[in-house]
N, C-alpha and C positions, 0 to 999 in steps of 0.2 A: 948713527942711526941708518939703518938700511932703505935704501931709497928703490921704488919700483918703477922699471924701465918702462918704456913705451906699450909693451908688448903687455905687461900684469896689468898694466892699468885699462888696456883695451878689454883684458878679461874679465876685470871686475866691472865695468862698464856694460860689455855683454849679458853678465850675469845678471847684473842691476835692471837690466830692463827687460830679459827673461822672468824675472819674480814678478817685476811689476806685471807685464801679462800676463802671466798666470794668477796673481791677484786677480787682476781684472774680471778675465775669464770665469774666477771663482766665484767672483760678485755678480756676474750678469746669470751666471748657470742658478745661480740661487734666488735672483730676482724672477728668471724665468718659471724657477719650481713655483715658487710662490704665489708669482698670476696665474700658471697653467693651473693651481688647487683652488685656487679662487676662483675659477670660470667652472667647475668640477663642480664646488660645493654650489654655485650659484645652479648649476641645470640638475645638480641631485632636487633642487626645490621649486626648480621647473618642474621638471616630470619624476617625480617621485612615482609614477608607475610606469617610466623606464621597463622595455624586456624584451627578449628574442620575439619580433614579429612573424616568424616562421613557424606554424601550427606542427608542432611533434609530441609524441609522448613516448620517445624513446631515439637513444642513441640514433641508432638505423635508421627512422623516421626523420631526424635531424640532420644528420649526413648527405643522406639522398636530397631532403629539401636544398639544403644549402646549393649541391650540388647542380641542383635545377637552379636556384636562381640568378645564375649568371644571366645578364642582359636584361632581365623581367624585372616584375614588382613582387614581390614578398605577398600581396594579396592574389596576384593570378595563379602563384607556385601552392598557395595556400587553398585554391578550389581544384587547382592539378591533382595534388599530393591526396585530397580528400577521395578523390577518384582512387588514385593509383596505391594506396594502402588496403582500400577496403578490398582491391584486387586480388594484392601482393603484398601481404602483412607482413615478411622480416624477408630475411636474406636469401634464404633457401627457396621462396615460393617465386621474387624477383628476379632472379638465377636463370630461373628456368621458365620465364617465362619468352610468351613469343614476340619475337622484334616488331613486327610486323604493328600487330598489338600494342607494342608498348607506345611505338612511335605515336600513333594516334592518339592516345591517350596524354602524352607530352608537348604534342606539334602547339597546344596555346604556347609556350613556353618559350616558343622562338628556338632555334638551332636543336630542335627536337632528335636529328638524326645523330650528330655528335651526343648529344645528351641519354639517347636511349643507349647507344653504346658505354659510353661510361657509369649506366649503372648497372647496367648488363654486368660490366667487368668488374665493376664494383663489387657487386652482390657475389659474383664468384670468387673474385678474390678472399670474401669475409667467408665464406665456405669452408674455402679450400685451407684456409692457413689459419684463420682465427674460430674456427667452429661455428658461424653464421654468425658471430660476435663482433661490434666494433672497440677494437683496439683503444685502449685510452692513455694513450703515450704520445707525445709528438712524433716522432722520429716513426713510429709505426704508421701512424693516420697519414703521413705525408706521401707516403710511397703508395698509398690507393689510386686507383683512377681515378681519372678528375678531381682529388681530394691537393688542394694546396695551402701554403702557410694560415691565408685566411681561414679556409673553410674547415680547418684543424683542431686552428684558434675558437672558431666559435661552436664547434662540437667537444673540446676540452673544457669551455667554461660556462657552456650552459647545460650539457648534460655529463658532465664528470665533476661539475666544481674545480677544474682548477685555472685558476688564472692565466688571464690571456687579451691581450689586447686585438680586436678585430679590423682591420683595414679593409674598409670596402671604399667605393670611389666617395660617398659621404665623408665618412672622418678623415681618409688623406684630403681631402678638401677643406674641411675646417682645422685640421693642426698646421695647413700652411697658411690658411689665415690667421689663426690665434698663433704666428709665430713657434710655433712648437717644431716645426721644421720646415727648411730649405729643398726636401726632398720630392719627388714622383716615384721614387721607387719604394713598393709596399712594404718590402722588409726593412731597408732602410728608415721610413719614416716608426714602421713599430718598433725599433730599437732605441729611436731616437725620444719619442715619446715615453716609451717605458723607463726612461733615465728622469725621466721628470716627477713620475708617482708611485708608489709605492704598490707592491705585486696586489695587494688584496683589494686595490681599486680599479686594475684593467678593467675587469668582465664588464661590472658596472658603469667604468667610464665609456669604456665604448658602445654601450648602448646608450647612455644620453646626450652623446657626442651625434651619432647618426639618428638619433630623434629630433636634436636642434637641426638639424640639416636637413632633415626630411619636411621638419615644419615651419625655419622660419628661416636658415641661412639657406637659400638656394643656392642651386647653381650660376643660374643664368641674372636673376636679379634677388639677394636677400633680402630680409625684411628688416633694415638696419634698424630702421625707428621702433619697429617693436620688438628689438633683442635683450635679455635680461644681461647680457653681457656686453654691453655696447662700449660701458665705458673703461673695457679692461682689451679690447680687443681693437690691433693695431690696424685692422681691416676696416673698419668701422668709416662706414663712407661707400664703400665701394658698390653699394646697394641702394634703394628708398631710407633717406634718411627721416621724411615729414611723417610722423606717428599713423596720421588718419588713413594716408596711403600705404602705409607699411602695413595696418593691422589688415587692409583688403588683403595683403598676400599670402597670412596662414595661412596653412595647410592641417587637414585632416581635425583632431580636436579642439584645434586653438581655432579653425578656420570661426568667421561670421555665421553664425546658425548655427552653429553644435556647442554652444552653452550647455547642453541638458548632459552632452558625453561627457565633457570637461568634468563638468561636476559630478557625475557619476565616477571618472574616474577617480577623481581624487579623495572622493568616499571612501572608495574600495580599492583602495591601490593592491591589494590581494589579490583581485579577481581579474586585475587589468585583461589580460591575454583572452579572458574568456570574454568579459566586455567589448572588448577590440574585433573576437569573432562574431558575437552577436551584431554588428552593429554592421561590418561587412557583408553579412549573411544577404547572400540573394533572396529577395520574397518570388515568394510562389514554389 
């Protein structure tokens, strides 16, 4: 019988404990799908009227917002944007409009002078090469001004339908606490994330991803006690765990005193975005 030397037997050894890590690995990447779908389906029935909180009713109008809302809120770019449409409706009238002008009209927006520039160039870009059209390709959308992985992503899947997972500083925030990733880099972490669900649930996840964050995992202090996902999420602690003080820190629908939105939203989960602007709408 043939006997195996030092040297075979260190390789089968080797090998033996290569499978076993990669078992492992297979079992924990599948454990992790698992919880990552279960936190997914748990806020699909949180906020079933999840959706782009940036007021557009087209491509162009989407891009630009996005584009404006670096540093700001989604509701300041959304009284901006209502401004600077009714100005400068598509690509060609924004093009040519004057700097001067524009800046004014953007300055709530913070970093207004970089921003009127990049839609300046923006708007000409879509001129000059795409017919005053936005492009609905990655790889095209990303070579515009000011246009990058994110704001691509969320102009591919809310006004083209195709999927796309959005990273803005919300969801890299919550997929490094719901363990979804070890990463700070945007691309990185949508790769990483994207390994976990399956393509026809990005758009979606990533809006109910950045609606738990906007309204109940904060930054600075979450509202652990009143998370539907508390007890799937390895973070869990790192915020007000006691219910009664946790419910003070919703934000916006869930907040103490807007019962009547809550449940109007979930009424009409159709009508969310129009709801959402009604309810923002400045009186007078």
């Amino acid at each position: 019988m043939a006997r195996l030397g030092s040297c075979g037997s260190s390789a089968i050894s080797n090998a033996a404990e290569k499978d076993a890590v990669a078992i492992a690995e297979a079992g924990s990447l599948l454990a992790l799908k698992r919880r990552a779908r279960k936190i997914n389906r748990i806020l699909a029935d949180k906020y079933p009227y999840a959706h782009a909180e940036l007021d557009f009713r087209n491509p162009f109008e989407l891009v630009v917002a996005t584009v404006l809302s670096a540093q700001t809120t989604d509701v300041l770019v959304n009284q901006v944007t209502k401004i600077l449409f009714a100005r400068y409706p598509d690509a060609r009238a924004l093009a040519e409009a004057d700097p001067a002008e524009l800046e004014s009209i953007l300055q709530p927006t913070g970093f207004f002078r970089a921003k009127a520039r990049n839609v300046l160039a923006l708007s000409t870009r879509l001129v000059d090469e795409y017919d005053g059209e936005v492009p609905g390709r990655l790889e095209d959308l990303v070579t515009l001004p000011g246009v990058g992985r994110k704001t691509a992503n969320v102009v591919l899947g809310n006004a083209f339908g195709v999927p796309g997972i959005t990273v803005d500083t919300h969801f890299g925030r919550l997929a490094r606490r719901f363990g979804w990733t070890a990463s700070d880099d945007p691309v990185k972490i949508e790769f990483d994330v994207a390994e976990l669900f399956e393509p026809r649930d990005w758009t979606m996840l990533s809006h109910r991803v950045v609606f738990h964050g906007r309204r109940i995992c904060h930054a600075k202090k979450p509202a652990c006690g009143a998370c539907p996902v508390a007890s799937l999420c390895p973070s869990y602690g790192d915020g007000e765990t006691d219910p009664v003080k946790a419910a003070k820190l919703l934000k916006y629908e869930l907040a103490p005193g807007n019962e009547a939105l809550l449940e109007k939203l979930l009424a009409e989960t159709h009508r969310a975005a129009e709801i959402r602007m009604e309810s923002q709408r400045r009186p007078g």
